[in-house]
Structures are given as C-alpha cells and as structure tokens.
C-alpha angles and dihedrals in degrees: 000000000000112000120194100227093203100047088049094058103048085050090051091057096044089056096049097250093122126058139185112245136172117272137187120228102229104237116272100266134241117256121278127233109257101240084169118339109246132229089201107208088192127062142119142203135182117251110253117240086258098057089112108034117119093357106084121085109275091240082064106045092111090050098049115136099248143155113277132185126218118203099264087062093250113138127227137186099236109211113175103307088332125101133201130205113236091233125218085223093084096061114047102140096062100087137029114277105261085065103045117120144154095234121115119301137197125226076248107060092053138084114267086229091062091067111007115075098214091050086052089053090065094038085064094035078062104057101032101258109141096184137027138192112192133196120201130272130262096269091059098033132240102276093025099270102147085076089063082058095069100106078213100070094183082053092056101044088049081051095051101049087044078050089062100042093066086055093057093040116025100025109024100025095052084073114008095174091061105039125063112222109252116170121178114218145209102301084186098063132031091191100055079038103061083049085057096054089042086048098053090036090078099052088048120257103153099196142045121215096215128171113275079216114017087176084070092056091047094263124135111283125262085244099050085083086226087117093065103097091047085062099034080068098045089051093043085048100033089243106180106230107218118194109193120197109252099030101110075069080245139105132189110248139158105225136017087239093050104131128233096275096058088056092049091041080058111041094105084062090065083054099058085044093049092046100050093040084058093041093051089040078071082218092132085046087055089045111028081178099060114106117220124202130187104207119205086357100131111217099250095096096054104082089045092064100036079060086050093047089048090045098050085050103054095038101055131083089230083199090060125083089242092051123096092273092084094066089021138065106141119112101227113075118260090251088053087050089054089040089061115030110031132070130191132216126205145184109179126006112121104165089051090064092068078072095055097124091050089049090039121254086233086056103065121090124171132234135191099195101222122220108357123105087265083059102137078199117170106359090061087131101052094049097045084049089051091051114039112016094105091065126089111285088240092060098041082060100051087053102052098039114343105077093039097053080047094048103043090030089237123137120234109242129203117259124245110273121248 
C-alpha cells in the first residue's frame, strides 16, 4: 500500500495526533577518529527561512514561498494559500533519541547543521565526511515535487529554479569543495526540464534529483518515452540521475496502520522496484551513459534481483510473445544492463558486503543520512570501520570516496586538520 509521508504527517496534525513538545539539542561532539574519510552521496538539510529571498522574479515577490508564524509560535513553510508543517522528520539528529518525533518544529529547536551551511561543514568535519551531496527536505520532497503543487505553474517553475539557485549560490556555493551540486528539475514538463539540465549544467551541478516513479506523481509514465529528452541531456551533460527513495512521495507498506518503523524497515523494497521498472522501461538501453543512482537504497536487495534477472533470462522462450522480447530488445542481458548503468548507496548492511563481488565493488557508494533518524552522525566512521574493514584496503577506498568522486566527477578533498 503507497503512503504519501508528507500528507500523513500534516493529517496527523490536523487531527490532533501530533503535538509540540520540549526537546533537548544533544551537545555539539567531539571529533571522530577518520577510519576513511566519506564522500557521503545521501544526505539532506531544511531550507533556511532565506532560501527565496531575492531570488524570486519581482512580479512574484508577494507571492514568494517563505516562513511564516502562527500565533501559537509554530512555523510553517507558506506556499500560495497552502501551508506546510516544518516536520520534525527532517531533523533527527538534533536531539537524543528518546525525544526524537516527527511533530512541528521551530528554526530554533534544530540543530544549526540541519539548515546553515557553515554549521553543516563542521558537522562533517565532525564525523569525517569530506565531501556531501544533499536532497531537500520533506517539505520540499525528495526530487523537488512540491514545486509541481503551485496551482500557478509559472509561479512554481519560477520557485524551483530560485530554488536552485539557492543550491549554486547560498549552499553549495558557501563551500564548493565540500557539496556536490545537486539541482531537482520540472517534473511538468520534459522538455522545460532537459533546458534545465543543459542550463545548470553550465554552472556546474553535476546531479538531478529525479522521481524514481513520475507516473505516481501524475506525471507521464517511464515507459511513455516522453522522458526521453530529459535523459538524452543528462546523458549529453553527465548529469548524474539520483532516485531517492521516497520520491515518488510514496513509500511500500502493508497496512494502512503500519507504524513508522515498518516503512523505514522497507524502504530498500522501493529501490528494487525502482531499479527493474528502469531496467524494463528500457530507458538505460536508449542511453548506455546515463548514470543511474539508487539514493538511500541499501545494497540487500541487489543480488536478489540479480537471481531474478538471471532467472527471467534463462526461463523464457526470448522468440514468444511471453518471452522476454516483448519489454526487451537490448542486446546486452538485463543483468549487463544493471551491471553498467545503475549505483547503489548504503549506510548500514553488513552482511550484504560478503557479496561484494555479486553487487560490484565499483557500485557501492556510502551515505550518512544527515540528518534523518537513520543518520549513522556522528559515528560514520565507526560504522564504516565495523562494515567494511575485512575487505582489501583498495576496495575499501573505492567504497567510502572513490566511486563516488568518479561518479559525481568531485575530487575528494583533505579534511581540515585537528
């Protein structure tokens, strides 16, 4: 069953089901000790009150997306006559983890790191992360769709490039040697959306965050082959495609009552789904340069469906119309396909690494998740230690900060020294 997460939590506090309480902003840590220093390819921050200012078109200045207050002091994101609830959520790792909650919060119960970008430097500097690409926060959703909810839709694209904006000058720009550029797009229209690849492309972002199923946002379907010109220009630019879990707004559960830790228990299943869907849309077979990433997807699920891939294959009468001729018409396997065109992020799946050679040592990247309550802040290191230390030193590597520099075509850079 698919559940909207951000439509679950403003009901929720509609309905009274959600409440403000009191919490207690866990002390700044001591520095960790640098197993490996991280390019982490998945993390995410809440959008200061001052992402839009000055950045909108003068005709739209009233009607500029902004922090408002209500008068019991709650504050919420403002967006035409619709207003969105500042989750909790977004800022786990703000408080220890008894007080932890997805209700309304304030600028002022958070952690700095969670919204100002200098704050967030020594929040990485912290926990050993050299290097950090970010998606949005709820609010804003995972590839960028709240701006698709503006019933002016010239109002909302001029949002979302603003919002962009913000990325290239006041986040990424603040530090350039520790973000990686990641813009999200115009999810409308392909079309509007490959200039805006082309466009940012120029001014360096080097990755999209795109739906992992636009069809569930009502947008046309991965097989419609309307998307096309939207890859063809992250191909042409290298435009790393990133597919967060989630950011089809939607998330695999099995009841409707099913509580917050069966989602997250879940979330790698949106991934496989996400993967073979793309596989089978034949859209990596139309653009063998396009690079693929699974964000937040874990690594577990890949050798199952590399078993189902192989399985498919081998059962099939390829020259029937139920064989596998009638969704597939590359010449390279489905498996080959995967081996070449998709890469995987994780945080925590230990077990999965003794199958390192079956997933590809060059298609593993790491994440921290900042600052989400799967957040490994700011014990990255010993995690990454407890993982991944048994295998060869190269590979290790590759894992924590090779594949991704590769990847994302981003240096890593040398920490500040203690």
């Amino acid at each position: 069953m698919p559940i909207d997460l951000n439509d679950r939590l403003n009901e929720q506090l509609n309905e009274g089901k959600v409440v403000r309480r009191q919490r207690t902003l866990v002390a700044d840590p001591e520095p960790r000790s640098v197993y490996l220093p991280l390019i982490s390819v998945d993390d995410h921050l809440m959008e200061p009150r001052d992402t839009f200012l000055g950045r909108m078109p003068a005709k739209y200045a009233d009607q500029t997306p902004r922090v408002v207050e209500d008068s019991a002091g709650m504050e919420w994101w403002q967006f035409e006559n619709e207003r969105i609830m500042n989750s909790g959520q977004n800022a786990m790792s703000s408080w220890p983890a008894v007080e932890r909650t997805g209700g309304p919060v304030r600028f002022d119960e958070v952690r700095p790191g969670t919204y100002d970008v200098h704050a967030r430097v020594k929040d990485m500097d912290v926990n050993g992360v050299a290097a950090s690409l970010c998606f949005p926060s709820m609010v804003f959703g995972f590839c960028g769709q709240r701006f698709t909810k503006f019933s002016d839709r010239d109002l909302g694209l001029a949002a979302m490039r603003a919002y962009n904006d913000w990325i290239a000058e006041g986040w990424v720009g603040a530090y350039p040697e520790r973000f990686i550029p990641q813009q999200v797009t115009w999810l409308p229209d392909p079309q509007i959306a490959a200039e805006e690849i082309r466009r940012n492309a120029e001014r360096g972002f080097k990755a999209v965050s795109f739906s992992e199923n636009p069809e569930a946002l009502g947008f046309d379907s991965l097989y419609s082959g309307k998307w096309d010109p939207f890859f063809a220009a992250c191909a042409e630019t290298e435009t790393v495609v990133n597919l967060h879990v989630g950011s089809s707004s939607q998330t695999m559960v099995p009841s409707k009552d099913s509580p917050p830790p069966v989602i997250a228990a879940m979330f790698e299943i949106n991934a496989f789904a996400a993967a073979t869907d793309w596989l089978f849309a034949g859209i990596p077979s139309r653009f063998p340069n396009l690079k693929i990433v699974l964000s937040e997807s874990g690594i577990a699920w890949v050798p199952m469906l590399i078993d189902r891939l192989s399985f498919l294959e081998s059962r099939f009468n390829k020259d029937s119309d139920g064989g596998m001729t009638t969704t597939w018409s590359d010449a390279l396997t489905p498996m080959e396909v995967l081996a070449r065109s998709f890469w995987y992020t994780s945080f925590f799946d230990p077990t999965s690494y003794r199958l390192l050679d079956v997933i590809g040592e060059n298609r593993v990247m790491m994440e921290t998740d900042y600052p989400h309550s799967d957040s490994t802040w700011p014990d990255s290191q010993e995690f990454i230690k407890l993982q991944i230390s048994d295998l060869d030193l190269d590979v290790q590597k590759r894992i924590t900060s090779g594949t991704a520099s590769e990847v994302y075509r981003h240096p890593l850079v040398a920490l500040p020294a203690r």
